[in-house]
N, C-alpha and C positions, 0 to 999 in steps of 0.2 A: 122044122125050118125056122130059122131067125127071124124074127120082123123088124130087126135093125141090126147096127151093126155101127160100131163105133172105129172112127180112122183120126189116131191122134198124131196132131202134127207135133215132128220133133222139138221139142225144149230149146234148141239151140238155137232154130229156124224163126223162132216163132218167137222169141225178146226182141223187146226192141227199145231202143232205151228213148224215152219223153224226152226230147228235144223241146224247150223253150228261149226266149230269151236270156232267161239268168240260168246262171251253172247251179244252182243249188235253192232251196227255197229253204224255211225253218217254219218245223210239225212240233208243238209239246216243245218247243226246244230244243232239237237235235236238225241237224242240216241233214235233209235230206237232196242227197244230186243227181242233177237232171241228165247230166253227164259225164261218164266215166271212161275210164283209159278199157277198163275190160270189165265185161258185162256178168251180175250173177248167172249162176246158173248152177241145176239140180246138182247135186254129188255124185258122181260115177256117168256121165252124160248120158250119150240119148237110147242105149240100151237098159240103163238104168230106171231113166224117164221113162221109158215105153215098160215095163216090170210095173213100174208106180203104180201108170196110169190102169193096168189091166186091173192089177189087183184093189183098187180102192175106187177105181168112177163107175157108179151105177149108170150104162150104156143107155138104159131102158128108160132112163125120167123122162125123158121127151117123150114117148110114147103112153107112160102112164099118167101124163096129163094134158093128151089130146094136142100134142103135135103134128100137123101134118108133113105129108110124103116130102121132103127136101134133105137138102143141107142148110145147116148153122153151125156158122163160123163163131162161137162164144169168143168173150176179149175179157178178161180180167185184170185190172190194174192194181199192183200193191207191192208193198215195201218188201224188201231184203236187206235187214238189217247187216252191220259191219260184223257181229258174230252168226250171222247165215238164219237166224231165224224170221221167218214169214207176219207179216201186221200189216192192217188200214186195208183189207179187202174191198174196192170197187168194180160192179161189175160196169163196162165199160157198152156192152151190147146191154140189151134189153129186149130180149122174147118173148118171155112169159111162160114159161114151159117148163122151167125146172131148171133150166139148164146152167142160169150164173150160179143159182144157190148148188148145184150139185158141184161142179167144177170151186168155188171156192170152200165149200166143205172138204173134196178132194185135196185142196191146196194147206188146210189146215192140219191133215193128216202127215203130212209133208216132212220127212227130216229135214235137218237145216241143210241151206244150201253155200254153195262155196258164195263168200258174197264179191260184189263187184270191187273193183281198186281202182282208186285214183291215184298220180304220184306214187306206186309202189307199196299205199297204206288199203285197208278196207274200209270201206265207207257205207254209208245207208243210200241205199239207189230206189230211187222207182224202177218198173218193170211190168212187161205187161207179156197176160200168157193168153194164147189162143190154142181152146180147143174146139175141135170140130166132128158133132153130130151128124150122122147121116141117118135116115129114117127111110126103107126102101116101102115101104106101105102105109095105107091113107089116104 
């Protein structure tokens, strides 16, 4: 019998692009934008994403470091560069259980992703992924 069990929300559902003030901010030098015409997201969507996630997120970190009986909604904020590759991982929630470092270890594993466009060009976007923990015992 499981003593958890992992339910990832879909990649597609679950971006949401950081709306501030300003359209773009500057990281190292490179403009990173707060908002885009159309949003990254994984290569091959959310059947893809769901393949991803089975095969690389260890389900169990919460429970092997004394999470209890719930759900956790994890939020991870981080860049998708204009050639689709992943940088500047923040986790967004804060647990304590494993669960940012597992999901952006997951994220590092990551092929590149088709990256966002603005104006028809690709661009460096923020982006934020939520995966969700469930723990049926505890």
């Amino acid at each position: 019998m499981n003593k958890f069990f992992l339910m990832p929300v879909l990649l597609l559902s679950s971006l949401v692009a950081i709306s501030q003030s300003t359209d773009s901010t500057i990281v190292n030098g490179e403009i990173i934008y707060e908002t885009v015409d159309s949003v990254a997201q994984f290569t091959g969507g959310k059947p893809a994403w769901n393949k991803f996630v089975e095969k690389n997120l260890d389900a169990g970190v919460g429970v092997e470091n004394g999470a209890k009986k719930g759900t956790y909604k994890v939020r991870i904020r981080f860049t998708v560069t204009k050639d689709g590759s992943l940088k500047d991982f923040e986790p967004v929630t804060k647990y304590k259980h494993g669960f940012e470092g597992e999901v952006i270890r997951m994220l590092k594993l990551s092929p590149k992703w088709i990256p966002a466009k603005k104006n028809g060009v690709n661009v460096n976007s923020k982006v934020e992924q939520e995966q969700v923990f469930v723990i049926m015992i505890g």
